[in-house]
C-alpha positions as CSV (number, residue, x, y, z in Angstrom):
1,X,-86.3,226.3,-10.5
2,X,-84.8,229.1,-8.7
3,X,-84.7,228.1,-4.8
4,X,-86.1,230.6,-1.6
5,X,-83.2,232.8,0.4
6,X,-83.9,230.2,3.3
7,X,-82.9,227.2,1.2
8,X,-80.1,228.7,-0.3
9,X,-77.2,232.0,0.3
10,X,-77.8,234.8,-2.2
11,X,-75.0,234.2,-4.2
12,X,-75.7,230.9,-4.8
13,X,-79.5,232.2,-5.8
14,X,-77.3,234.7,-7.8
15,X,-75.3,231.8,-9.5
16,X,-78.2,229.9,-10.3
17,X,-80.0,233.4,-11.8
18,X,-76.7,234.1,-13.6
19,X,-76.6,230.6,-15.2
20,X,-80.5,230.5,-16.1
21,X,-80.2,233.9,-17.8
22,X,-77.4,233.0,-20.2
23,X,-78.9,230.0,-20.8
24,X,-82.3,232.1,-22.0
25,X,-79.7,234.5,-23.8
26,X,-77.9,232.0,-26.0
27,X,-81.3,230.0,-26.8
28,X,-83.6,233.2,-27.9
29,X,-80.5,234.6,-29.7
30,X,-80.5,231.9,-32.1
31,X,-84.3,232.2,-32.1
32,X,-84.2,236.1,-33.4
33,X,-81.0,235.2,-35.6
34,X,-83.0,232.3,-37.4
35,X,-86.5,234.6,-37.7
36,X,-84.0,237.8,-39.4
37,X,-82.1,235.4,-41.4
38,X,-85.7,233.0,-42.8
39,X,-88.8,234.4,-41.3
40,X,-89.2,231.3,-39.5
41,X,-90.5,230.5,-36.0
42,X,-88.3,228.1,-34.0
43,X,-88.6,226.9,-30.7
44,X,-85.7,227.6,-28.0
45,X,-83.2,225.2,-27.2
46,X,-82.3,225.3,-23.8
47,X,-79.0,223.2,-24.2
48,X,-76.3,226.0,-23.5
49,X,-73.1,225.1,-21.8
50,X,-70.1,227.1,-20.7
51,X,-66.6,227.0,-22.2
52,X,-64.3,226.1,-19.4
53,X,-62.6,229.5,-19.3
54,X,-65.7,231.5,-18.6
55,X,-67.4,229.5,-15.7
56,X,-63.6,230.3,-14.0
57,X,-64.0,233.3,-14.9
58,X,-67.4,233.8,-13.5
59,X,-66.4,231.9,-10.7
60,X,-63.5,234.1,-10.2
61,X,-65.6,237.3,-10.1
62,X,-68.1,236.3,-7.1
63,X,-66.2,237.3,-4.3
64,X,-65.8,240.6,-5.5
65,X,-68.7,241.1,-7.0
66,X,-70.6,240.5,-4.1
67,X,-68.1,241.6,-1.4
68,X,-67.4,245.6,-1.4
69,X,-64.7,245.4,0.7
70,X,-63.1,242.4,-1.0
71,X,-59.6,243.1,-2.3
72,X,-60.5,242.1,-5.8
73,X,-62.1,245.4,-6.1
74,X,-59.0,246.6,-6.7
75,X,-58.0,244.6,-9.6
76,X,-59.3,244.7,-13.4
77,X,-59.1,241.7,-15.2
78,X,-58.3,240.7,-18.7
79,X,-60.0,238.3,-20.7
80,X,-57.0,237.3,-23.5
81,X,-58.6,235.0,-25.7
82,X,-59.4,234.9,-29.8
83,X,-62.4,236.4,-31.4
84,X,-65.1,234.4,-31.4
85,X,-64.0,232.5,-28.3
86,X,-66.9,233.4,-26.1
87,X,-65.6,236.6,-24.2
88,X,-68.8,238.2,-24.5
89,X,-70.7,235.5,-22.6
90,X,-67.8,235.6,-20.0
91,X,-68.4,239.0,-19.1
92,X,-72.4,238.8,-19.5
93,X,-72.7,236.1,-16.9
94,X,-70.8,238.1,-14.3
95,X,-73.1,240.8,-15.3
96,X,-75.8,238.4,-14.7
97,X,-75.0,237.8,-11.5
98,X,-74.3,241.2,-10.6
99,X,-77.5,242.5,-11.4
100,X,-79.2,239.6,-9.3
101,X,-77.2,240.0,-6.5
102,X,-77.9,243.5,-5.6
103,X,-81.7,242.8,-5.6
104,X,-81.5,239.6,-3.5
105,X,-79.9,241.7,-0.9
106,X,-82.8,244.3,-1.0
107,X,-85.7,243.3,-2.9
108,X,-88.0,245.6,-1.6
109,X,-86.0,249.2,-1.7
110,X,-85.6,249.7,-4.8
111,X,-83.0,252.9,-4.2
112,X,-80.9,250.0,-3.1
113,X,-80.7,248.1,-6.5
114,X,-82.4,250.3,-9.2
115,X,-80.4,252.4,-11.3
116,X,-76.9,251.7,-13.3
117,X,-75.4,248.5,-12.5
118,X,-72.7,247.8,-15.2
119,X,-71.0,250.1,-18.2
120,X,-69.8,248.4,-21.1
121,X,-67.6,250.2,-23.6
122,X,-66.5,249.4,-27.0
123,X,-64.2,251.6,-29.2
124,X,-65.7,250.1,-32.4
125,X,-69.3,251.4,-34.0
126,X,-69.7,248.1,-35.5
127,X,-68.9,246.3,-32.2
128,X,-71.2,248.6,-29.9
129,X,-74.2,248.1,-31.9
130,X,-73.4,243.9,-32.0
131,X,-72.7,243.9,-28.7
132,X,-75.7,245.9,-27.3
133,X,-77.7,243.4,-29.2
134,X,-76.1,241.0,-27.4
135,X,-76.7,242.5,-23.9
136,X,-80.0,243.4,-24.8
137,X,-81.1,239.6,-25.0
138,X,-79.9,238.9,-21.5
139,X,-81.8,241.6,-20.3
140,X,-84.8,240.2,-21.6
141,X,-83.7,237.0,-20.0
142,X,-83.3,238.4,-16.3
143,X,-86.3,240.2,-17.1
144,X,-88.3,237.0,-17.9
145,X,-86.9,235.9,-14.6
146,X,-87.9,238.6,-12.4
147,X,-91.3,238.8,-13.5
148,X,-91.4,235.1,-12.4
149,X,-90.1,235.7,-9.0
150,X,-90.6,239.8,-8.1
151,X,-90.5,239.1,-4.4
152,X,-86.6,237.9,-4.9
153,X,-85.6,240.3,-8.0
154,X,-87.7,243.2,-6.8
155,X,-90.8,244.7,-8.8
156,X,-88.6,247.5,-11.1
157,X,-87.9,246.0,-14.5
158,X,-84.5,245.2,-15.5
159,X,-83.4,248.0,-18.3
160,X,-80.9,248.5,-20.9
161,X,-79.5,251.7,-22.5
162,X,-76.9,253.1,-25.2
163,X,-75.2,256.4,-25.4
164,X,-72.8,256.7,-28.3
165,X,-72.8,260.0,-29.1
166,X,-75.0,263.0,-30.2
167,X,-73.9,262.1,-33.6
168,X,-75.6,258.2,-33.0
169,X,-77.6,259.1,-30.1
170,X,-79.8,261.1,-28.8
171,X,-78.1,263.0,-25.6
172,X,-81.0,263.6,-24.2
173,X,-85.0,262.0,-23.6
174,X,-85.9,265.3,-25.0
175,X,-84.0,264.6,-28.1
176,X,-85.2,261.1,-28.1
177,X,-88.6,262.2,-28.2
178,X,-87.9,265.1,-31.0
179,X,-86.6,262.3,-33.2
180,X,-89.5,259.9,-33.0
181,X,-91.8,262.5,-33.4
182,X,-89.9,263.3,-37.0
183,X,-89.9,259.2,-37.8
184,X,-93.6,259.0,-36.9
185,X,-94.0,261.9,-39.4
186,X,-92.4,260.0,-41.6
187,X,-89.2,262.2,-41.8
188,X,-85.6,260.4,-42.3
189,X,-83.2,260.6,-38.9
190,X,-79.6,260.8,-40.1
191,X,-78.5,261.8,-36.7
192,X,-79.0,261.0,-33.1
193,X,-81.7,258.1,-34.2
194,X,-83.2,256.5,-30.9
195,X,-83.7,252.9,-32.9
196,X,-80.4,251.5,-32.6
197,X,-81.9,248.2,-33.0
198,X,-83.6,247.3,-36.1
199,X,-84.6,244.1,-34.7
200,X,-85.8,242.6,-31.6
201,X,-82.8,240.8,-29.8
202,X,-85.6,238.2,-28.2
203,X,-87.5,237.1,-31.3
204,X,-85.7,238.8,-34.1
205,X,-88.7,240.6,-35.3
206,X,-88.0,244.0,-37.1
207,X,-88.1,247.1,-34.8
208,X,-89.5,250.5,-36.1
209,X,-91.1,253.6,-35.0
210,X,-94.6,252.1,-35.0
211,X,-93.8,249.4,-32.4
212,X,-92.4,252.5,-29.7
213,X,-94.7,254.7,-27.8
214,X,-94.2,258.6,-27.3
C-alpha cells in the first residue's frame, strides 16, 4: 500500500511506486507470455525480486533523478553485464521512479509532469520491438497504479510511444490514421504499420486493427 506525502518524502513514495510497478511488470509479463505461448489464463504471481546489481543501480540513480542540480546529471552510466542478466529491468525501475517522481511533485498541473519523460534507443529492429514490449507492460503497471491513487500520480494517463522510422512507423498521427483506415479496409500495410504490437504486453491477447479506434 502506497503511503500519503505526509507519512512519507516523495522519493521514498517514488521508491515504493518504482518497486510496485516492476513487480506488476515481471508478473503480467509472464501472464501475456504463457496466454501467446498456450491460450491459457494464469493468475499473477507477485513474487518478483531484484538482482543485487539493479536495486544499486536504482539506488544509485535517485539523487539525480530527483535532484536537477545534482552533479550526477552530468554523468551517463553503463550497465556492463551479459545478456539476459536483467539490464532491462535495471533501467525500467529507474524509469519507474522517474515517471512517479515528477507527478508527486505536482500532481495537479499537469504541464508540470505530462509529456516525454524518458527515450530509449536501440540500434537493433529485433531488439526495439522486444524491448517496447517490455516497456509497454510497465506502463500498464504505473498506469494501474495511478488510477488507484490520481490525487498522488495526477489524473493524465501514463503513455507509451515508438518512432522507428517512416519505413516502420508512421511519422505522423495523420499517417497513423491513413494506415488504419487501409487495415480496417482490409488492405495489407507493408510500411509505416501503427500495430507494432501484435499482442497485448498485459495479458498476451492478440492485437489487431479491430481492437483500436479511429
Amino acid at each position: 500500500k502506497l503511503v500519503t506525502k505526509s507519512e512519507q518524502s516523495l522519493e521514498y513514495m517514488a521508491f515504493q511506486f518504482a518497486n510496485k510497478s516492476m513487480v506488476l511488470q515481471r508478473a503480467y509479463s509472464e501472464v501475456a507470455r504463457q496466454y501467446r505461448a498456450e491460450k491459457k489464463r494464469v493468475k499473477p504471481e507477485l513474487n518478483g525480486e531484484w538482482r543485487l546489481f539493479q536495486l544499486i543501480f536504482l539506488l544509485m540513480n535517485i539523487a539525480g533523478a530527483s535532484d536537477e542540480n545534482h552533479e550526477d546529471r552530468e554523468v551517463v552510466d553503463l550497465i556492463w553485464f551479459p545478456t539476459g542478466g536483467g539490464k532491462t529491468e535495471a533501467y525500467l525501475g529507474v524509469a519507474a521512479y522517474t515517471m512517479a517522481y515528477r507527478r508527486l511533485l505536482a500532481p495537479n498541473q499537469i504541464d508540470k509532469y505530462a509529456g516525454i519523460t524518458v527515450f530509449m534507443r536501440y540500434t537493433l529492429r529485433l531488439l526495439t520491438t522486444q524491448q517496447f514490449q517490455r516497456a509497454a507492460a510497465l506502463i500498464c503497471a504505473a498506469e494501474l497504479l495511478r488510477r488507484q491513487n490520481p490525487s498522488l500520480f495526477g489524473t493524465e494517463p501514463f503513455s507509451i510511444g515508438l518512432w522507428i522510422g517512416a519505413d516502420s512507423s508512421p511519422n505522423s498521427f495523420k499517417d497513423a490514421m491513413d494506415k488504419m483506415e487501409e487495415l480496417q479496409k482490409g488492405q495489407e500495410v507493408k510500411a509505416s504499420n501503427p500495430i507494432q504490437l501484435m499482442n497485448c504486453p498485459w495479458c498476451g491477447t492478440e492485437l489487431t486493427h479491430e481492437q483500436y479506434e479511429i
